[in-house]
C-alpha positions as CSV (number, residue, x, y, z in Angstrom):
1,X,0.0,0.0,0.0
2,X,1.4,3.4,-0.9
3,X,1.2,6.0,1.4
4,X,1.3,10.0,0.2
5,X,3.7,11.2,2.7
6,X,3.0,15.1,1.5
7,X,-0.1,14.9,1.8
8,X,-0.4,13.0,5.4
9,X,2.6,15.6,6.7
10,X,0.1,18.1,5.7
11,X,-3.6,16.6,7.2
12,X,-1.4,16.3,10.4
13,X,-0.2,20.1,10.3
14,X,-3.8,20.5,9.5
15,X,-5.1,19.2,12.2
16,X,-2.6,20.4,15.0
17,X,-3.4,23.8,13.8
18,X,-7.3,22.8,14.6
19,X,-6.6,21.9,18.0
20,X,-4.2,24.5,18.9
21,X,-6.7,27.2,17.8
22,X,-9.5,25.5,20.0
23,X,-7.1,25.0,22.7
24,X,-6.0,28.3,22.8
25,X,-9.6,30.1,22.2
26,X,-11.1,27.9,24.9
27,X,-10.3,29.5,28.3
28,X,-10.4,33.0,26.3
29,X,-14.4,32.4,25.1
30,X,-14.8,30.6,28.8
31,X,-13.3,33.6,30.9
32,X,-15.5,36.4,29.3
33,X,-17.9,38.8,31.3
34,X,-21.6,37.7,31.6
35,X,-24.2,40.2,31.7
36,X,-27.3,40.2,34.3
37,X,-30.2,41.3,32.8
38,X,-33.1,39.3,35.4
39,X,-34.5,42.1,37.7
40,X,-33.4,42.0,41.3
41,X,-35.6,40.3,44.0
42,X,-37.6,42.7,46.6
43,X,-37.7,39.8,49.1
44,X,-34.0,40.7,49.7
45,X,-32.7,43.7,50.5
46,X,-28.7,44.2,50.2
47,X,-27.2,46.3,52.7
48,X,-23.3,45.8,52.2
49,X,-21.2,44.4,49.2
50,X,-18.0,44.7,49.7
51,X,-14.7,43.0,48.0
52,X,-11.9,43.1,48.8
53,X,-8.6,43.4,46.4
54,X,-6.0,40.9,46.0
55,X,-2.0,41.8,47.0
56,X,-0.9,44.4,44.3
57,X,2.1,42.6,43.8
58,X,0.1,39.4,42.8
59,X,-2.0,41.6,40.6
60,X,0.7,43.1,38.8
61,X,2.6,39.7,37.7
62,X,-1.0,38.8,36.7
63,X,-1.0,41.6,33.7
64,X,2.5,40.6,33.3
65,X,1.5,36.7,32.6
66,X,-1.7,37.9,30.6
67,X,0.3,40.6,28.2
68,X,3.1,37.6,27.6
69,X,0.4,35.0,26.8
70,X,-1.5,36.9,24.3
71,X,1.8,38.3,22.7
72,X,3.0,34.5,22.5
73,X,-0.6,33.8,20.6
74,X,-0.2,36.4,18.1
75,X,3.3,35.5,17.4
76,X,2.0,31.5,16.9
77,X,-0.8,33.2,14.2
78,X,1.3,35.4,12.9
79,X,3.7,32.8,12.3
80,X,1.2,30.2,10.7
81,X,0.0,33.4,8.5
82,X,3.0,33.9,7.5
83,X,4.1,30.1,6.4
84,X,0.9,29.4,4.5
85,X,1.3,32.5,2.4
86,X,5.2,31.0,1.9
87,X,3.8,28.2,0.7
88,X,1.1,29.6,-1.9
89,X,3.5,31.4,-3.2
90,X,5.4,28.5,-4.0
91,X,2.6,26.5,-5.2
92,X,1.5,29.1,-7.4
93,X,4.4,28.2,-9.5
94,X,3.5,25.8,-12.6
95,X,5.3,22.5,-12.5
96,X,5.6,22.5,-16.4
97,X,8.0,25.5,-16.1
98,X,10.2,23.9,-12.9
99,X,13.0,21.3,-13.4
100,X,13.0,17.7,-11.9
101,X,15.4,19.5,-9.4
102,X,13.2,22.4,-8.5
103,X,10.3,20.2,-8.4
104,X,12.2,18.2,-6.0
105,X,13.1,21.2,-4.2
106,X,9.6,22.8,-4.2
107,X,8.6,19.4,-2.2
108,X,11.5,19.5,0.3
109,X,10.3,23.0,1.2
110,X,6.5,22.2,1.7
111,X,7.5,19.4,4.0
112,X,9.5,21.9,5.6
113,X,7.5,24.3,6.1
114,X,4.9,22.1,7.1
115,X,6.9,20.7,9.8
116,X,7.5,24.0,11.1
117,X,3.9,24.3,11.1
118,X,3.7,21.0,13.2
119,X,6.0,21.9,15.9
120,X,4.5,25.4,16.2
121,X,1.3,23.7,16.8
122,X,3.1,21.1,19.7
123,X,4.4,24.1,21.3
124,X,1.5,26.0,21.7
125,X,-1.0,22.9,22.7
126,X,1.8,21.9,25.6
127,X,2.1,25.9,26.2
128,X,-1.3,26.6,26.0
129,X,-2.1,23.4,29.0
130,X,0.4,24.7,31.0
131,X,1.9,28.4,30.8
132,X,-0.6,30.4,28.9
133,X,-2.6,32.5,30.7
134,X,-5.5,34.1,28.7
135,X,-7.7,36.3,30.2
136,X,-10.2,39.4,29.1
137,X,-8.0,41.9,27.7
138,X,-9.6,44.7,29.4
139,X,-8.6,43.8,32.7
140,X,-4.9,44.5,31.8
141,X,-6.4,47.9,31.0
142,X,-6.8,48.2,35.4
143,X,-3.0,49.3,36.7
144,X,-4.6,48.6,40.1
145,X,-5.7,45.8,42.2
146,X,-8.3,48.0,43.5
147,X,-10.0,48.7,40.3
148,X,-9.9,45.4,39.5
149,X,-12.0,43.6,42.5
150,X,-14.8,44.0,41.2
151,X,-14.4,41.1,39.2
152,X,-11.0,39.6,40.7
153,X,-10.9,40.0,44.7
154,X,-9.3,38.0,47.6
155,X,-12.9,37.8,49.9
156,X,-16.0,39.1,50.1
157,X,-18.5,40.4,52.7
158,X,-21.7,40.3,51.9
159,X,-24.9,41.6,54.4
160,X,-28.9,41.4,53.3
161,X,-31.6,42.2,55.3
162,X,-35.1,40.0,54.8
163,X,-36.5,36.9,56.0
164,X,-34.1,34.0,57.0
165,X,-36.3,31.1,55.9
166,X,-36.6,32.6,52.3
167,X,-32.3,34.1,52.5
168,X,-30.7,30.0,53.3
169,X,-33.7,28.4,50.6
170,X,-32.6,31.8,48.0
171,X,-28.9,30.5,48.7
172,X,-29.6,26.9,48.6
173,X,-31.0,27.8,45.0
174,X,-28.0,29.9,43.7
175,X,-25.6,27.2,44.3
176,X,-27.2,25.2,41.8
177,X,-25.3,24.5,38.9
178,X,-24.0,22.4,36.0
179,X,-20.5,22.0,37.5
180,X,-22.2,22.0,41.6
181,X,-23.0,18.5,42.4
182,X,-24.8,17.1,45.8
183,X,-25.7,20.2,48.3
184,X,-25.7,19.3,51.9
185,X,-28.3,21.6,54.0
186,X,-28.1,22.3,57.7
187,X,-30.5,24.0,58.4
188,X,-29.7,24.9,61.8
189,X,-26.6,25.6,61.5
190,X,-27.6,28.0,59.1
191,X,-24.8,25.8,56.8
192,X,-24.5,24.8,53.0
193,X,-21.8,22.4,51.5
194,X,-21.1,21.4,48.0
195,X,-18.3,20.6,45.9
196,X,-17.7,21.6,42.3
197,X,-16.8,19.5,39.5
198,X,-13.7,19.4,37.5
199,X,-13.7,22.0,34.6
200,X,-11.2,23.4,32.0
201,X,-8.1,25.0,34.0
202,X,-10.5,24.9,37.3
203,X,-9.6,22.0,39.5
204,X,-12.6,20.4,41.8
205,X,-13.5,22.7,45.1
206,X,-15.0,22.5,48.1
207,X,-17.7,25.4,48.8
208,X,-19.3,26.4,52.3
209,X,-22.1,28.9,52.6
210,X,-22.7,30.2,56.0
211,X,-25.3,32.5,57.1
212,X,-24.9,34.3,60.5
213,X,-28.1,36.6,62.1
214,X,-26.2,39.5,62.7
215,X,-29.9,41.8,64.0
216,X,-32.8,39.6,64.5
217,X,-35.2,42.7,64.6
218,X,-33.6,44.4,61.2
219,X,-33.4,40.9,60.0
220,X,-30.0,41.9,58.8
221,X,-27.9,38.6,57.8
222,X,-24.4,38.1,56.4
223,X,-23.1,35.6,54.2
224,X,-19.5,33.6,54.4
225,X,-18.8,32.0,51.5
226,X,-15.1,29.8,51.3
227,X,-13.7,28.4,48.3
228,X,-11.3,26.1,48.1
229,X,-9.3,23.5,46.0
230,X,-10.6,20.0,47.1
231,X,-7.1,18.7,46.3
232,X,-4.3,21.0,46.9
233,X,-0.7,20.1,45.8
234,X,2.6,19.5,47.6
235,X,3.7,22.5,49.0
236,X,7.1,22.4,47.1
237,X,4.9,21.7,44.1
238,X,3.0,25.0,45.1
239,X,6.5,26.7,45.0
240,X,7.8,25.4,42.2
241,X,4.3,26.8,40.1
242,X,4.3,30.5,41.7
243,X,7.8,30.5,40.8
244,X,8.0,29.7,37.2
245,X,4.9,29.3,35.8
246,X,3.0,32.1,34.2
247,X,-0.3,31.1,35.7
248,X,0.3,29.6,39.2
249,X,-1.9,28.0,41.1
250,X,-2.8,30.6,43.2
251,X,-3.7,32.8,40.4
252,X,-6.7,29.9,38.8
253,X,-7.9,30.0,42.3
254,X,-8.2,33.5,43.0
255,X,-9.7,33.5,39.4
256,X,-12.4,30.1,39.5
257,X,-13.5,31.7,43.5
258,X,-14.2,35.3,41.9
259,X,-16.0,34.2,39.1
260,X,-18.0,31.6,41.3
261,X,-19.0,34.1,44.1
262,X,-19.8,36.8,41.3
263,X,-22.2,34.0,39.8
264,X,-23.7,33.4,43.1
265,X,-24.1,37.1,43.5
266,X,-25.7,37.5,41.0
267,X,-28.0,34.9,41.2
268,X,-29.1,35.1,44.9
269,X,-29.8,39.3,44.6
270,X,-32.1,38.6,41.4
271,X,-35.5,37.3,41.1
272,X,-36.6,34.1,40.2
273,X,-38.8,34.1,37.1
274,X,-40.2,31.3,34.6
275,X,-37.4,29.2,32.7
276,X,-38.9,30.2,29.3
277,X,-38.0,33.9,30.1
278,X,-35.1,34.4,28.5
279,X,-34.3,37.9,30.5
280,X,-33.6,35.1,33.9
281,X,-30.1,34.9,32.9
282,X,-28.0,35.8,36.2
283,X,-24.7,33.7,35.4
């Protein structure tokens, strides 16, 4: 059986530049804003909302991993641009008017070319799984963690005043979701445990949702929320990835617990209305 090298050099270039374009659009299509258009619920009333930013110094080597990421990307396209136009140009040359040699030639450069192609591609997938760290480009626009924490933060306090029945069943409701499997209600305790499923670049957490009466006859109640990796690494591990890596762990927590406690935000303050309205879209 004869095999067309060419051509299966050039399906496999093909298809590496497929799943590095996927690979690399992924997290960027994942990680943008959501907009809350359902109107907010009058049974709750918030009375405080406050964030609170993560260490400047953390937030500036975050722009720093996000500008190098996205500069690596558009050198990889660039670079792929820049190759297939190398390579129409040489097959826009007739073969009648090219020699046996430069015919021979002509095919030792498209299987280079292609092969550059092909390791490109390698690079960026094993780059793109590890190191690359896309995020919204408009939060490089913030110099400031302070600016920022409105969408990236360290913790949260959150205060409502209204009945406590309706506040822990409200909660209880938010937490649903398709990466939140089993809840576990205390009622008593006031107390809500989950866990969250595995996800791209967001490894499985624990969540607890406490509510604390903080004035029984304003009916003012806070809300703790934690957030935490189910299974953290080695601590040298840890070390080794807030050293080198352009996204360290610590940086796809902070990121996964924002976006999670924004979602539930969001969520618990608005008002639940029929699943055909297509306005109910908190998260």
């Amino acid at each position: 059986m004869n095999i067309d090298v060419n051509g299966l050099i050039t399906t496999v270039g093909a298809v590496l530049t497929l799943v590095a374009a996927i690979v690399t659009l992924v997290p960027l299509f994942a990680n943008r804003t959501r907009t809350i258009t359902a109107p907010l619920d009058p049974s709750i009333k918030a009375i405080e909302i406050e964030r609170k930013e993560i260490d400047q110094k953390l937030w500036n080597k975050r722009r720093v991993a996000i500008i190098i990421s996205y500069s690596y990307v558009l050198v990889f396209f660039l670079s792929i641009v820049i190759t297939s136009f190398a390579l129409l140009s040489l097959f826009s040359l007739h073969p009648t008017h090219l020699t046996v040699a430069q015919q021979t030639n002509l095919t030792q450069y498209t299987i280079t070319y292609t092969i550059v192609i092909i390791a490109l591609n390698i690079v960026t997938i094993i780059l793109s799984l590890t190191f690359l760290y896309l995020r919204p480009l408009f939060e490089v626009r913030f110099r400031f963690a302070k600016d920022i924490r409105f969408y990236i933060f360290q913790t949260v306090e959150i205060y409502v005043e209204g009945d406590i029945e309706y506040i822990f069943s409200k909660a209880h409701q938010a937490l649903r979701g398709k990466n939140v499997q089993n809840i576990d209600v205390d009622f008593n305790a006031r107390k809500l445990e989950t866990s969250l499923k595995w996800s791209f670049k967001k490894a499985p957490a624990k969540v607890t949702l406490v509510s604390e009466t903080i004035n029984e006859n304003t009916k003012c109640h806070s809300l703790t929320i934690n957030y935490e990796r189910a299974n953290k690494l080695p601590k040298w591990l840890e070390k080794f990835s807030s050293s080198y890596f352009l996204h360290p762990t610590q940086l796809l927590d902070i990121d996964a617990r924002s976006a999670f406690i924004n979602q539930f935000i969001g969520k618990f303050l608005t008002k639940e209305v029929s699943s055909g309205d297509k306005d109910n879209k908190p998260n």
